[in-house]
N, C-alpha and C positions, 0 to 999 in steps of 0.2 A: 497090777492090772491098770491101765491107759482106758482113759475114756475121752471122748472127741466132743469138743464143748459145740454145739448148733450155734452155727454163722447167723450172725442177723442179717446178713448182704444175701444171703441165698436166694430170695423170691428174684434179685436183678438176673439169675441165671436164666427166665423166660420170661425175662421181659426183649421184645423182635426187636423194637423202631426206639432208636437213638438216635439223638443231635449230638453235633459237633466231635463224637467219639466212636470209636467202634465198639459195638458192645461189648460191656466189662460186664466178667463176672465176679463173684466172691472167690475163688482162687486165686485170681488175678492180682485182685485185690490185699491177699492176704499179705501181709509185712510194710500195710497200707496206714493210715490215719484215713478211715473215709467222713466226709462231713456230708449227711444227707440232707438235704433241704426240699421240704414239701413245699409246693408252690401251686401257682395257679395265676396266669396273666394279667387278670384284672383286677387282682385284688390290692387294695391300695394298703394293707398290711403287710403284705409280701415288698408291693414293690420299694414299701420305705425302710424295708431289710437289705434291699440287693447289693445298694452301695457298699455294705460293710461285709456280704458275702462274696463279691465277686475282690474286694479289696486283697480278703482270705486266701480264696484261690490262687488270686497272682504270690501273693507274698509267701507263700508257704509250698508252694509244688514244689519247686525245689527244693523241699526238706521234708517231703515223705508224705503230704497232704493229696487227696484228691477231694474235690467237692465233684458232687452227686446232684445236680436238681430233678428232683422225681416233678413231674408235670401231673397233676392230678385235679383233673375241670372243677369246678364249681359248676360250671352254667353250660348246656348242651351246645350253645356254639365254639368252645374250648375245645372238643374234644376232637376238630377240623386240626389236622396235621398240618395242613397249610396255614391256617392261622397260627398256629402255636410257634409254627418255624419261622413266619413272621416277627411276631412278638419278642424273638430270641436276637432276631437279630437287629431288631428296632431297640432294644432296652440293653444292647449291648450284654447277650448272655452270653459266655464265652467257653466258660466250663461244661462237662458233659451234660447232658438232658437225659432221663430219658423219658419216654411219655407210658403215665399208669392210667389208661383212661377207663380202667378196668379196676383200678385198686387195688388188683393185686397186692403193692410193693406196702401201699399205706396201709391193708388188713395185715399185712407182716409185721408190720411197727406198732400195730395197734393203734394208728393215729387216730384224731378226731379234729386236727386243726391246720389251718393257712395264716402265717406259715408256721412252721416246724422244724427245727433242727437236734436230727440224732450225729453224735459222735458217736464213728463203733473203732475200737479201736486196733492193735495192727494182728489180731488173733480170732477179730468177727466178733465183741463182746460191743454191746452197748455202753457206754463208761459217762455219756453226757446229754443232755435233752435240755432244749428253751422250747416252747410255746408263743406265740405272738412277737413284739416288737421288743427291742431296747435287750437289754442284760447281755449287750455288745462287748465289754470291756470282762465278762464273766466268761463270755464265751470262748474270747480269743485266747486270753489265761490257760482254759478245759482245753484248748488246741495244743499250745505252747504246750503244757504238761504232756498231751499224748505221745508228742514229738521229742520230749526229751529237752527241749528248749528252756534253758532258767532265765526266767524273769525279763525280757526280751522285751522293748519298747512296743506299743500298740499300734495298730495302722492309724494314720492318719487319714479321715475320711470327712470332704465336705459333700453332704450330700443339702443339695437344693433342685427347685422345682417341686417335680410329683413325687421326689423321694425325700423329700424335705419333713422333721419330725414332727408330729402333731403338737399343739397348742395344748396340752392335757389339762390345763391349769384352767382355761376359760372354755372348755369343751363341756355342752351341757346336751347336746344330740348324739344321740347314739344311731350307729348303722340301722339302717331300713331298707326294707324289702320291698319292692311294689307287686310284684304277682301273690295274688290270694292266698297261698302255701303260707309265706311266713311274713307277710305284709301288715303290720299294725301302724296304727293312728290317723288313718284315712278318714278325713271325713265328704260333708257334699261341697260342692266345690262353690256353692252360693254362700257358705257360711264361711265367717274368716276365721282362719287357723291362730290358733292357741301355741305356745314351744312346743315344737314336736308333733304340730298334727299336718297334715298334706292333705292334699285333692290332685283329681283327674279333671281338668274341663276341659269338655269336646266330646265327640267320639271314639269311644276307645273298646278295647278289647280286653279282659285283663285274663291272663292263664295263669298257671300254677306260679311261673318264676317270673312274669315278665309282665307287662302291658303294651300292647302293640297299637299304634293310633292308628286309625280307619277313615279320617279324613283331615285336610290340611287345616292348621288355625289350632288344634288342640293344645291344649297348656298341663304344666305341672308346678303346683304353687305347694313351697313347704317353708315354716317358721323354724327357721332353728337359732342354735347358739353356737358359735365356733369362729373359728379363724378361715376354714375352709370348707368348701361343698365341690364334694365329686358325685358324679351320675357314670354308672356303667352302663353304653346303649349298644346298639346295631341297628345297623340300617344304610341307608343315605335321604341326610334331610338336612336341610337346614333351619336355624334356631338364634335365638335371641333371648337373653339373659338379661330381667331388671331385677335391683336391689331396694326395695320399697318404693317401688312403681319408677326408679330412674335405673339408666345406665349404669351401668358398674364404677367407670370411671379407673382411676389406681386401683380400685379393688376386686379386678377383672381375675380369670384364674388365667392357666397358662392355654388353655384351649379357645377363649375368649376374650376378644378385641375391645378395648377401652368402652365403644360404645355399645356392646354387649353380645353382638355378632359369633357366632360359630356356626361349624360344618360339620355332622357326624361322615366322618370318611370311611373308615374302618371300625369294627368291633372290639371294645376296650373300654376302659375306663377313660372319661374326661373331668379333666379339673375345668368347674365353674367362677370358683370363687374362691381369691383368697383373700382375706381383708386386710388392710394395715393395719387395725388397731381388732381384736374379736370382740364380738357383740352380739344382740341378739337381733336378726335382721328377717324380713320375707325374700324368698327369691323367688320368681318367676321364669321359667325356661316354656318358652311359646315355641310351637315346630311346626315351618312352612310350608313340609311336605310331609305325607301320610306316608305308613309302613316303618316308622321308626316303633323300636324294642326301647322301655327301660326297664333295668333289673333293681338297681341299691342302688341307694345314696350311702355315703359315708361322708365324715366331716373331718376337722383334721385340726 
């Protein structure tokens, strides 16, 4: 008696809207190496994985690999098909997409993270899983093995900029939230922050995921520790970035000009600050114009 093992690719058979691919199903798929990667555009965990997934992609199609980026929001302006299809193709995503803004595909995998990578391997079995960042060099190995590949040189991948690896060694701030929901260490914006505490001054608005300012001149002042300060926003405003009440100088991020200058253009993640040397510093981000969103900061 034959029994038919359940495909783990099978929720992709309804999923409608897919990038850069026509939609694959698990048939399709099967005599495949699929690499699934959970993602979400602004997350600055994801995107300091991409380098080494999209490396994957190219180097290994031709030997039986497909990578999968399941698109799965974090934050309600994600889940804009126009934005996402942006994003894919600003960040250089090249392999299929497709978008779970349902979660369907991620309640299939039992997920609970951004990002995430399942290997299923060529019969629809699950055979390998990372969680978060790094254990790149484990990963590609669990590839090489699906494929049949012995011992095979690893990609080489420089990744800099916003995909550049975090400072873990001097990182003493952890991600924060600014909307109410999961937003900890706010304090009043008259008292000076402590490592790790922030304020809202101005006018603002604060909802479940975000804080939306209500008129021009509002500020967001946070004390951290780290090498880097990224803010996820939306809107259109312009802002100004000081580092214990001066200019940034060299320690500007890639979204902001020596003298501290930036433009929220689009909805995404911005790098504020990366420092030469990490430390524990104040930043300041002042916004000129009202109707800007922030979501997290993250450090790096």
């Amino acid at each position: 008696m034959s029994t038919t093992l359940p495909n783990a690719l099978s929720a992709l058979d309804r999923a409608p809207v897919w990038l850069n691919s026509e939609p694959l199903t698990a048939a399709a798929l099967r005599g495949k190496v699929v690499l699934v990667d959970f993602w979400t555009y602004s997350c600055v965990n994801w995107l300091r994985t991409l380098p080494y997934v999209r490396a994957w992609a190219d180097r290994y199609r031709d030997r039986g690999l497909v990578v999968v980026g399941a698109h799965a929001p974090e934050f309600s302006f994600e889940h804009d098909l126009d934005k996402v299809r942006h994003a894919v193709a600003e960040l250089d995503v090249s392999y299929p997409v497709v978008i779970d803004n349902e979660f369907a595909i991620w309640r299939s995998f039992d997920n609970h993270y951004w990002p995430a990578v399942y290997l299923v391997d060529m019969s629809g079995r699950v055979r390998f899983t990372h969680f978060g960042e790094e254990a790149y060099e484990e990963t590609e190995r669990a590839i090489q093995g699906l494929l049949g590949i012995d011992a095979a040189e690893l990609v080489q991948v420089d990744a800099g900029g916003l995909s550049l690896a975090a400072d873990w060694a001097t990182l003493r701030t952890p991600e924060t939230y600014v909307g109410y929901a999961r937003g900890e260490g706010r304090i009043d914006p008259r008292d000076s922050p402590a490592l790790n505490q922030w304020s809202l001054g101005g006018e603002w608005t604060v909802d479940d995921e975000f804080a939306e300012l209500d008129a021009a001149g509002g500020a967001i002042t946070f004390r951290f520790e780290g090498r880097d300060v990224n803010l996820v926003l939306t809107g259109s405003a312009r802002f100004t970035v000081r580092l214990d009440g001066e200019p940034p100088g060299e320690d500007h991020g890639v979204d902001v000009s020596a003298s501290g200058d930036g433009v929220v253009d689009e909805p995404r993640m911005f790098q504020l600050v990366r420092q030469r040397q990490a430390g524990a510093r104040t930043v300041e981000l002042t916004f000129h114009d009202a109707g800007v969103r922030a979501y997290v900061f993250t450090f790096g």
